[in-house]
N, C-alpha and C positions, 0 to 999 in steps of 0.2 A: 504494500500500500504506500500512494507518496507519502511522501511529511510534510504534506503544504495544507492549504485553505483556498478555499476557490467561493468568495465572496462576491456580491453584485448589488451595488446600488440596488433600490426598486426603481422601472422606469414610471414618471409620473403621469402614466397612463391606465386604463385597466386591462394590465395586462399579467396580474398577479398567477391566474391559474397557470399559464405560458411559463413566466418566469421559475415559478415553483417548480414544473418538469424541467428546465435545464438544470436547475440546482439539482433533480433528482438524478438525471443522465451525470451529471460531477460526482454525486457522492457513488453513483455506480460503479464510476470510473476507479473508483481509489482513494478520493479526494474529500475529503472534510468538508462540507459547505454550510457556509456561514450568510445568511441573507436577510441582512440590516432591513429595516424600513426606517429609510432616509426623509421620507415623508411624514411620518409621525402621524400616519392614519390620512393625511387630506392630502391625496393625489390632485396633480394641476389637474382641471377640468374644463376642458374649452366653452362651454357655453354657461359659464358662471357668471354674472354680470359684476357681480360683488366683489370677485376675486379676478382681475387681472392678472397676466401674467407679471406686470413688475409688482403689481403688490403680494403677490404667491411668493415672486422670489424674495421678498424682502423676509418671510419671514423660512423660506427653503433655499436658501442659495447656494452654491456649489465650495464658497469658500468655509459655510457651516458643515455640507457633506466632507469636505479634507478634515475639518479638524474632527469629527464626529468618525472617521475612518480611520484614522491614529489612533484614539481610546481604544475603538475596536477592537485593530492589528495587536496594542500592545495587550489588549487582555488577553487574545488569544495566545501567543508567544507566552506568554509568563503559564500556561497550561500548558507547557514544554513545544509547542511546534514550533519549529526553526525557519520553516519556508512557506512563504505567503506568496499568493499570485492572486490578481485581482481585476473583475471584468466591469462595467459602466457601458449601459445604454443611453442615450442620449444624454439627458444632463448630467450620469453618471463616469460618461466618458470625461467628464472637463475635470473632476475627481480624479480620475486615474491617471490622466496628465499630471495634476499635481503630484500625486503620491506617485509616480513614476520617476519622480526626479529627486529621489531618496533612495539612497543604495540599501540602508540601512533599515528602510518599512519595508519593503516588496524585491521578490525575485522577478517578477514579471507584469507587465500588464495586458490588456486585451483591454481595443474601447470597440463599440458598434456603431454606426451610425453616430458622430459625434456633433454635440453642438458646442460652439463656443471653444474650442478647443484653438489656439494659434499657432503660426509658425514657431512665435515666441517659447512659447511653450513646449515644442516637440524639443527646438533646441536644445533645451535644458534636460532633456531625457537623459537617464544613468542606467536602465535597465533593460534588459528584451521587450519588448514591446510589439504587437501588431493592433493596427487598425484596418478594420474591414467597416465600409464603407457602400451607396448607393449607387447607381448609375442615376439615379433623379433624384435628388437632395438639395435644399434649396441651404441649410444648415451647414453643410460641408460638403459643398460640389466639389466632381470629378478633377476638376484644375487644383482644388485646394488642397485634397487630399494626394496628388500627383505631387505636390508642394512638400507636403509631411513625408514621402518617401524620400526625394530630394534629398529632404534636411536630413534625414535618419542613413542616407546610404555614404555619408563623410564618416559615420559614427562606427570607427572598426573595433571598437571595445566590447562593443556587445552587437546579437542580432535583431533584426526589427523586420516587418512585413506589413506593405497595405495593400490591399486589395479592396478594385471594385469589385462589386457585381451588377452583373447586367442585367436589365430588365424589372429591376424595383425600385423602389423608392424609401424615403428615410422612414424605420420603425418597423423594414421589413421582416428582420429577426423576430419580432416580439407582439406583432400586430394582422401577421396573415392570416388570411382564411383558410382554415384547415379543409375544406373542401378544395380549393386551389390547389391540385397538382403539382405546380411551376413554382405556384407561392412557397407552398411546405417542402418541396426540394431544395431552394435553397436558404431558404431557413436552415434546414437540416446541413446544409457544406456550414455555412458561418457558425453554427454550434460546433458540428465536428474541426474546424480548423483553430476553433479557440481551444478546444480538450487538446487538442494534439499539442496545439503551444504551450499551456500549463504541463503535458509529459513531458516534455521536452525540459523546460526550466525551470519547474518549481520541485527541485529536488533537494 
């Protein structure tokens, strides 16, 4: 079995039943999973009149999910596990950015469909890392994420992967219709190429 933890933001979507089976395919895997709610019960809600998105994020913001993911990481650690890898969908990817550029929290990251996420940010990356990514994404289009491989392919210290895919759009990991053929196919690659990443480096 690894020695890791395979953690994931919730996305602020309803897409908890979804999320919950990858966590189950993780711990299948070997893998400890560990699955915060970042939300604190009140997923963003598009048609909420009362709760905008800037006022949701003021009191959910991603720099509240980094530090709220360090308490985490370090309680699990001191419960003896040594290697932490950690995945973020959408707002949770801007999270793993951050906790990516810490040698010393995580072996690995994995984001999905990332929003918010900068060049600036990849920059500062210390760890393996893949992003997988949209072929329609208005959050981190195909140019921007061509951008994040760029910066990550200077970085010989460690390995890193982005990939698009083609023919979806942002939230396709965590949002498809399971009657969709096409859709749950590749859902099903983005899921299997993040487990594959956490074997690989969260050892």
């Amino acid at each position: 079995m690894a020695n890791g933890t395979y953690g994931k933001p919730i996305n602020p979507f309803d897409t908890s039943v979804k999320i919950l089976n990858i966590a189950d395919e993780a711990a299948a895997a070997g893998f400890y999973a560990v699955l915060p709610d970042f939300m604190h019960g009140e997923p963003f809600v598009l048609d909420k009149p009362d709760r905008p998105l800037p006022v949701w994020l003021k009191h959910h913001s991603t720099d509240k999910g980094f530090e709220e993911s360090k308490t985490i990481i370090e309680a699990i650690k001191s419960q003896g596990v040594s290697a932490v890898g950690t995945v973020g969908y959408c707002w949770g990817a801007k999270v793993i950015a951050e906790l990516s550029k810490y040698e010393h929290l995580i072996k690995a990251g994995v984001s999905l469909h990332p929003v918010w996420v900068t060049v600036d940010d990849i920059k500062d990356v210390k760890v393996p890392i893949a992003i997988l990514g949209a072929e329609t994404d208005h959050a981190s289009p195909p140019e921007q994420l061509k951008q994040f491989g760029e910066k990550l392919s200077v970085k010989s210290e460690f390995d890193s992967f982005v990939k698009i895919f083609p023919g979806v759009s942002h939230g396709w990991t965590v949002r498809y219709n399971l009657e969709d053929e096409s859709a749950v196919k590749s859902a099903e690659e983005a899921h299997l190429d993040m487990l594959n990443w956490f074997t690989k480096y969260v050892v």
